[in-house]
C-alpha positions as CSV (number, residue, x, y, z in Angstrom):
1,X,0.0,0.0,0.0
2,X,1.3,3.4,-0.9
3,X,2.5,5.6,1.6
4,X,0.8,9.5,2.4
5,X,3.4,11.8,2.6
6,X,1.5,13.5,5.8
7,X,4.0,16.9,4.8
8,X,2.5,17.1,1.4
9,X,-1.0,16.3,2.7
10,X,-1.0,19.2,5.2
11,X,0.4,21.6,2.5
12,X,-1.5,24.3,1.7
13,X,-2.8,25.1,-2.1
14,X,-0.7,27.6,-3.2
15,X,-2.7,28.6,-6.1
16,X,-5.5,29.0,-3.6
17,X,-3.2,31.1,-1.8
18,X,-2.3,33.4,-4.0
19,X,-5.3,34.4,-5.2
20,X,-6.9,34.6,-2.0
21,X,-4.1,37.4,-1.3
22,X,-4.5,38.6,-4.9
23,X,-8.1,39.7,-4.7
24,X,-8.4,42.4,-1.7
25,X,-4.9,44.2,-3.3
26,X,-6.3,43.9,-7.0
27,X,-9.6,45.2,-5.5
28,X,-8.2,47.7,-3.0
29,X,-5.2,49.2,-5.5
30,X,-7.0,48.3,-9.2
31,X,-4.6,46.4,-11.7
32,X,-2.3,49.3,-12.5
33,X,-0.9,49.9,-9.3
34,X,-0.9,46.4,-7.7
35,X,2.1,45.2,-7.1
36,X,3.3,41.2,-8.1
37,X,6.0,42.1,-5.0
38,X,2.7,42.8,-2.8
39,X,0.4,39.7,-3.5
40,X,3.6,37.6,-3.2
41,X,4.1,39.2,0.4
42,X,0.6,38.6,1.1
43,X,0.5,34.9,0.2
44,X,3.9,34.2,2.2
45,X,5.1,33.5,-1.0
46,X,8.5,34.4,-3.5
47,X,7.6,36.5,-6.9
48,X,9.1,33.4,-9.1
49,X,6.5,30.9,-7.5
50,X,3.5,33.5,-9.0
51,X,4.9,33.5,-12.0
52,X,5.2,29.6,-11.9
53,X,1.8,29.4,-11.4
54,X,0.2,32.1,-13.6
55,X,2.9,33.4,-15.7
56,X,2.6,36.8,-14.7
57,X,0.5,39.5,-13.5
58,X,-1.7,40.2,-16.6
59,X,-3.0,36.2,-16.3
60,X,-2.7,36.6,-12.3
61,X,-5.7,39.3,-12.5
62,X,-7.7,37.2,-14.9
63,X,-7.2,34.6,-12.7
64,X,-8.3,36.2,-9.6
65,X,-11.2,37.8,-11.2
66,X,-12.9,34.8,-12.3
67,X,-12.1,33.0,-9.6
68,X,-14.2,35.9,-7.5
69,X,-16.8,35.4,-10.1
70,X,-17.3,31.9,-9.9
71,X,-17.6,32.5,-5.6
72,X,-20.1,35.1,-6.1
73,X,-22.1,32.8,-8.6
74,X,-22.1,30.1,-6.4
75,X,-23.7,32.0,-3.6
76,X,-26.3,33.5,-6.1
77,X,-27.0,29.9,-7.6
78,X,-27.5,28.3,-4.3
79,X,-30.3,30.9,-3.9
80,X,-32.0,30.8,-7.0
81,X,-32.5,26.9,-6.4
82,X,-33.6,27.0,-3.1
83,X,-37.4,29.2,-4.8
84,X,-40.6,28.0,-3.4
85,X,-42.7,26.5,-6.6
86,X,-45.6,26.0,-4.6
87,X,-48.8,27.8,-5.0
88,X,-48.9,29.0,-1.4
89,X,-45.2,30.0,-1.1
90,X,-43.5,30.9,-5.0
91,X,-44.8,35.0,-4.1
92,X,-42.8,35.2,-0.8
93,X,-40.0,33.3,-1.7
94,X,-40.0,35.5,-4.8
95,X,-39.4,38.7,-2.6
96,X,-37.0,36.7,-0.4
97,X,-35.3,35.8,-3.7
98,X,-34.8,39.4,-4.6
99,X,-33.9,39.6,-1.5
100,X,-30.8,37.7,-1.1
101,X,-29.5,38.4,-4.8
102,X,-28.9,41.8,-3.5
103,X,-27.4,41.4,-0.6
104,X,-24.8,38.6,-3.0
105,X,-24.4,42.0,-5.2
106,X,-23.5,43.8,-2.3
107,X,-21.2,41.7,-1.2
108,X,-17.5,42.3,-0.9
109,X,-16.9,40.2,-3.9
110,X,-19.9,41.2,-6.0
111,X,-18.2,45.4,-5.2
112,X,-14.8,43.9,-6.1
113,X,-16.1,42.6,-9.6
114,X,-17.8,45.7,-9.8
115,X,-14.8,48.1,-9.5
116,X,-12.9,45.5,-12.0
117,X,-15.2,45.9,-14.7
118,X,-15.4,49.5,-14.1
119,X,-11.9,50.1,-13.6
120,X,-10.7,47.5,-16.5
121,X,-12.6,46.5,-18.8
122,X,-11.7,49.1,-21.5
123,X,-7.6,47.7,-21.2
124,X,-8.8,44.3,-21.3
125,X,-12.2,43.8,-22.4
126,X,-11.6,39.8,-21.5
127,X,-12.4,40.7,-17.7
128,X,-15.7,41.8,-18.6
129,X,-16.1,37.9,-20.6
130,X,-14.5,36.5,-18.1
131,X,-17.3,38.1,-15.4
132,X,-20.1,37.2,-17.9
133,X,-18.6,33.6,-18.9
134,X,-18.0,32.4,-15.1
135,X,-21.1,34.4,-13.1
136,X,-23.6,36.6,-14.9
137,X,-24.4,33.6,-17.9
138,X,-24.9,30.6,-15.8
139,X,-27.0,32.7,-13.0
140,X,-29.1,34.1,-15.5
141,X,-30.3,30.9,-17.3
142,X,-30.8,29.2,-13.5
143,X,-33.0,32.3,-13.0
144,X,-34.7,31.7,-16.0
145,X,-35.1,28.2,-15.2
146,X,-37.4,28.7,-12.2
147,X,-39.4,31.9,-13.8
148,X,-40.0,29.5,-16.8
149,X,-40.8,26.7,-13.8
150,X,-43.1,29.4,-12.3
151,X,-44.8,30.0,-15.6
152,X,-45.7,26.2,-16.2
153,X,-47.1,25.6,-12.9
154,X,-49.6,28.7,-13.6
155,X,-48.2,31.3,-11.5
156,X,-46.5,33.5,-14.1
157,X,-46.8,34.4,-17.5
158,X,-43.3,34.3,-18.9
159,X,-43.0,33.6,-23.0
160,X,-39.5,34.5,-22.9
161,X,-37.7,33.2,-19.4
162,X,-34.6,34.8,-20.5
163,X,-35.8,38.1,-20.8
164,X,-37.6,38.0,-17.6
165,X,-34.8,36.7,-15.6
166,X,-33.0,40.0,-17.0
167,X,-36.4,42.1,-16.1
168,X,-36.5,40.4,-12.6
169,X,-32.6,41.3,-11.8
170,X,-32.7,44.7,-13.2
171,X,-35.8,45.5,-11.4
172,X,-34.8,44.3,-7.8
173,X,-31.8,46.2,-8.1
174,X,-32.9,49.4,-9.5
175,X,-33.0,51.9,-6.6
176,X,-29.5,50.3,-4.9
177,X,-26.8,52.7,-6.8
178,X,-28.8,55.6,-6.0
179,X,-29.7,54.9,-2.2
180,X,-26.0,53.0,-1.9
181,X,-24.6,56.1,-3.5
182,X,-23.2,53.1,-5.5
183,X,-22.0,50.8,-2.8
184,X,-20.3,54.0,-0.5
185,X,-22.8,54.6,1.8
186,X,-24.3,53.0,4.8
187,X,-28.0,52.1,4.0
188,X,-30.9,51.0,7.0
189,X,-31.8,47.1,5.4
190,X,-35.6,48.4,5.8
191,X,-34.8,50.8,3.1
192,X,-33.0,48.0,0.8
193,X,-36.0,45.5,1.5
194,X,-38.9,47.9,0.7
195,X,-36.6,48.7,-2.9
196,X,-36.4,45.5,-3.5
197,X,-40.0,44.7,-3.0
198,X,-41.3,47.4,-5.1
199,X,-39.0,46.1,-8.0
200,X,-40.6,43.0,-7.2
201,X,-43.6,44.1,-7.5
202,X,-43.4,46.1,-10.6
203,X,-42.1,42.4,-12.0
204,X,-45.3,40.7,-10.7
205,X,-47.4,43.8,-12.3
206,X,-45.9,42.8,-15.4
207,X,-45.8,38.7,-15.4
208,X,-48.2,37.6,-12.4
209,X,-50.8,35.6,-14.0
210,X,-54.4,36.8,-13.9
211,X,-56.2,35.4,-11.5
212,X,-58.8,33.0,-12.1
């Protein structure tokens, strides 16, 4: 039987590593002025070892920025799944859905994708298909998934799930810049709840099925 090297076992990822250091100094400092010499201080690690693993700092940023979208999307997918079909629940969970997807766009790594496509995207467009790729695509068509799951079972009327999974998002979120001064400012969560619930139920004004 082969033996464990327990050393080997017990060391840490260093890929993991480094991009957990990378992501608050690309967030905090933008690409431009992070440093390589910085992350590598962060992660406890030398400057060759980065480049062993990502080649330099150029594929070190891409790298850290997916990997932020792909935590953000988890987060995001794991609430999408968890909507209440059921006649007596799908309208409340709705609203909690709204909900929760706001507070995931509020979140420290939803701000930090935010800033990077603001900040970046015009030097190297592949941040913002990276973003779209790894988080916006595959939480969009689970959305749509569960409108179009809310439109068989009677409750919605949704011909085009895509499009109303764009409505729904745009919607919950469109009083958060303005009241968040765009993510700078403290805001009550009475004030985000009742935003979101209006946007909510704008959507319902709009796809809520008649009633019988």
């Amino acid at each position: 039987m082969a033996v464990v090297d327990a050393k080997r076992v017990a060391r840490p990822d260093k890929r993991r590593v480094i991009l957990d250091a990378a992501a608050p100094i690309f967030g905090d400092e933008g690409y431009e002025r992070a440093s390589v010499d910085a992350i590598a201080l962060a992660a406890g690690v030398s400057k060759p070892t980065i480049y062993s693993y990502f080649g330099g700092k150029e594929q070190l940023f891409r790298a850290s920025v997916a990997d932020s979208a792909v935590e953000l999307n988890a987060d995001a997918l794991d609430v999408i799944q968890r909507l209440d079909l059921s006649a007596a629940g799908w309208r409340d969970s709705l609203r909690e859905l709204g909900r929760r997807l706001v507070e995931c766009q509020r979140s420290p790594c939803s701000l930090f994708l935010a800033r990077m496509i603001a900040a970046e995207t015009a030097r190297d467009p592949e941040v913002y298909r990276l973003v779209r790729a790894k988080a916006e695509a595959p939480i969009m068509e689970a959305l749509a998934g569960r409108l179009a799951m809310l439109g068989n079972a009677g409750h919605l009327v949704v011909p085009d799930p895509a499009l109303a999974a764009h409505q729904f998002l745009a919607l919950i979120g469109a009083e958060i810049p303005a009241l968040t001064e765009h993510g700078t400012a403290a805001v009550p969560d009475a004030l985000i709840r009742a935003a979101v619930s209006a946007g909510v139920d704008t959507f319902l004004r709009a796809h809520a099925h008649p009633p019988r």
